[in-house]
N, C-alpha and C positions, 0 to 999 in steps of 0.2 A: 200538161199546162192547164193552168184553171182559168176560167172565161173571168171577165173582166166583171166589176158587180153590175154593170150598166144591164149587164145581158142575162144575170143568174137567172134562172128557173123559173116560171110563172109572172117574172117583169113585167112591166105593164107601159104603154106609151102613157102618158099625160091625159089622151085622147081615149083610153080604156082600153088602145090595142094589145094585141100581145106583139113584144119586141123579138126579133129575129135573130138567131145569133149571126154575127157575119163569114163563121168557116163552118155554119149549119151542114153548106151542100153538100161541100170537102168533105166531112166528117158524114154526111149520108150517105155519099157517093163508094168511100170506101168502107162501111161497114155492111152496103149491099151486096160489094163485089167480095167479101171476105163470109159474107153469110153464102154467097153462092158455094165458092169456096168448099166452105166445113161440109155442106151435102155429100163432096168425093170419100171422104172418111168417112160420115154418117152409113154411107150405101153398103161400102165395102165392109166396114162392121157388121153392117146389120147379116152381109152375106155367112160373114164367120160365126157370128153368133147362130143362126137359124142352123148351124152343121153340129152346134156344139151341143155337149153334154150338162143340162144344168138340172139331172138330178137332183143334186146336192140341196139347192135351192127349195126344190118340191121336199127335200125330207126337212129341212130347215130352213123354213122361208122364213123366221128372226133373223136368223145370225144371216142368212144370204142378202136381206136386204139391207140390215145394219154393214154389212161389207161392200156392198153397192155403193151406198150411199157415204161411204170413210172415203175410195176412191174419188167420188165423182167430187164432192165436198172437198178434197185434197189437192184433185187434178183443178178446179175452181179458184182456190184460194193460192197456188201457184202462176193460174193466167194471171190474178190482181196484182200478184207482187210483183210481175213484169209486164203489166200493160203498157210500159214505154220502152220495149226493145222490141227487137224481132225473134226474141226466145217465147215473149206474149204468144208472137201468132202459132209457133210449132206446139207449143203447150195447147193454143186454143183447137188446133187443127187434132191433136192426140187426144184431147177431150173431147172431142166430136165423137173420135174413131172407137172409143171407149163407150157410150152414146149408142152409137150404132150397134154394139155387139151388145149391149144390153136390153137391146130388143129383140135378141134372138127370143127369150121365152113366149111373149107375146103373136111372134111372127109364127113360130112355129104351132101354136094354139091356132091361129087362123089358117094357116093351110093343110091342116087336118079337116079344114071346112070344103066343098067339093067347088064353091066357090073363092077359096082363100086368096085367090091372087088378083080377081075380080075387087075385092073388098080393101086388101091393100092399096090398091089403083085407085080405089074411090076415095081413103081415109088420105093419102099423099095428093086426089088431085082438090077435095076439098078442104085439105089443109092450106093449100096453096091458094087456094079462092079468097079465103078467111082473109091471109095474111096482104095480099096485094092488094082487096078493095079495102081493108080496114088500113093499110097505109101509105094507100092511093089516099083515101078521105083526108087522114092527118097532113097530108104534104100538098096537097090541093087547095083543104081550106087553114092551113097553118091555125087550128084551134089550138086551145092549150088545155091540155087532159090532166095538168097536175094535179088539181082536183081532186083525180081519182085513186093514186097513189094511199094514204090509207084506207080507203074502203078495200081497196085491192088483197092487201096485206090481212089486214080482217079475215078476207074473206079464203085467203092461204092457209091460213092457221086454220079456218074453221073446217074445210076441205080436208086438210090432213087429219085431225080426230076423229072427219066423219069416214076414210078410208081406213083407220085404223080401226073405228068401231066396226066397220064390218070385215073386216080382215075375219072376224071375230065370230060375226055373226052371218056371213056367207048369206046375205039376202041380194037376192040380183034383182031386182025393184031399184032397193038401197043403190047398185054396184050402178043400174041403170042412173040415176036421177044424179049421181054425184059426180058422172061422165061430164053427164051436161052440163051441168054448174062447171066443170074447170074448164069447158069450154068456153063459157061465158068469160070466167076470172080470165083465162090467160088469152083474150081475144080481148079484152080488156087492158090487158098489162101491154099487146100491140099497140093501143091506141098512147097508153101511158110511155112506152119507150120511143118510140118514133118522135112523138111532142115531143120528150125533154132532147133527145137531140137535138129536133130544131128551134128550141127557145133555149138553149146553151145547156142546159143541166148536163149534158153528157158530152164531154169533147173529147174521149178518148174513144176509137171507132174499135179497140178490140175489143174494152167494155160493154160497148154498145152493141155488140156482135154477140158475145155471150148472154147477154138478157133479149134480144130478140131470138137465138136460136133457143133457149128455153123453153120459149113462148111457143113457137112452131113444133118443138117437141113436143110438151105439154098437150098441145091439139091433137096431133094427129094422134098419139097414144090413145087419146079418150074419145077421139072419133074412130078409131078403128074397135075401142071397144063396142061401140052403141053400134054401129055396122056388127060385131061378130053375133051380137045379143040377139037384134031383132031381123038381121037377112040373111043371117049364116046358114048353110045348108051342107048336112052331114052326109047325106045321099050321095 
């Protein structure tokens, strides 16, 4: 259902507030309890993936991540076509689980490290730091972050040419400073999803679920890079 225009996105009261939507909470309430949720796939993925074989991937990281990315882009544009049934939430729960086993490459690169589960721990509890004070702030002081939506976008596209240029160019400076930056963009995309749910832009909460667990994906990947870079220990 689409919000009524009184309430559309970055609305503004007469007084210069920003207006509220009125099933805001409704609509925050269950896309918290359904991001909690997608984590038991996430985990469980992530277990299966860290056992698995992704060879493949290391002889042809093209076509391995052009294949990644057909799934998850697939398994995506399925949850949208039924963000109004409860086939949305199994789809978004399988997308998760998919997600998770996609992390095996990464996972298992860190525990090849003497401290890899040490670093894990840290990249999942400061993910988690990121994500509840930046949407603690948003639901506290009901700003309105639409504003930031195309710099954000900008700043995606530029992120991915600069991962792809070094795909290329294998500079771990590069691989280091481009971490940070998507920590910044997608701690930013936090502040921009949580607003539009609560100033109407978003009232479908499996939607809203899908672009916040992005965003927490997004982190912790790139903070468990910059953890394996600079405190990893092979000893």
């Amino acid at each position: 259902m689409q919000p009524q225009n009184q309430y559309q996105f970055g609305a503004t009261t007469p007084a210069g507030g920003a207006v509220i939507a009125p099933d805001a909470h409704k609509v925050l309430r269950n896309t918290y309890l359904l991001l909690a949720l997608s984590m038991v796939p996430t985990v469980i993925g992530a277990f299966i993936g860290v056992n698995l074989d992704f060879s493949f991937m290391a002889q042809h990281p093209f076509i391995g991540a052009l294949g990644m990315l057909a799934v998850a882009w697939g398994l995506m544009w399925a949850v949208g076509k039924n963000r109004d049934n409860s086939l949305g939430v199994m789809l978004l729960l399988g997308f998760t689980l998919f997600m998770g086993v996609i992390l095996g490459p990464i996972l298992q690169v860190a525990l090849h490290f003497s401290n890899g589960l040490e670093l894990i721990s840290l990249a999942a509890g400061g993910t988690g730091i990121i994500f509840f004070t930046l949407a603690g702030i948003v639901t506290v002081t009901k700003k309105d972050f639409s504003f930031m939506g195309q710099f954000l976008m900008i700043g995606v596209v530029l992120l991915l040419i600069g991962f792809l240029a070094n795909a290329f160019f294998q500079i771990p400076a590069l691989s280091l400073a481009m971490s940070g930056i998507a920590i910044l963009i997608f701690s930013g995309f936090i502040l921009y999803d949580v607003s539009k749910i609560i100033h109407g832009g978003e009232t479908n909460y499996i939607m809203a679920t899908l672009g916040l667990y992005l965003d927490i994906y997004n982190i912790f990947v790139n903070l468990l890079n910059i953890l394996m870079m600079l405190t990893g220990r092979r000893d």
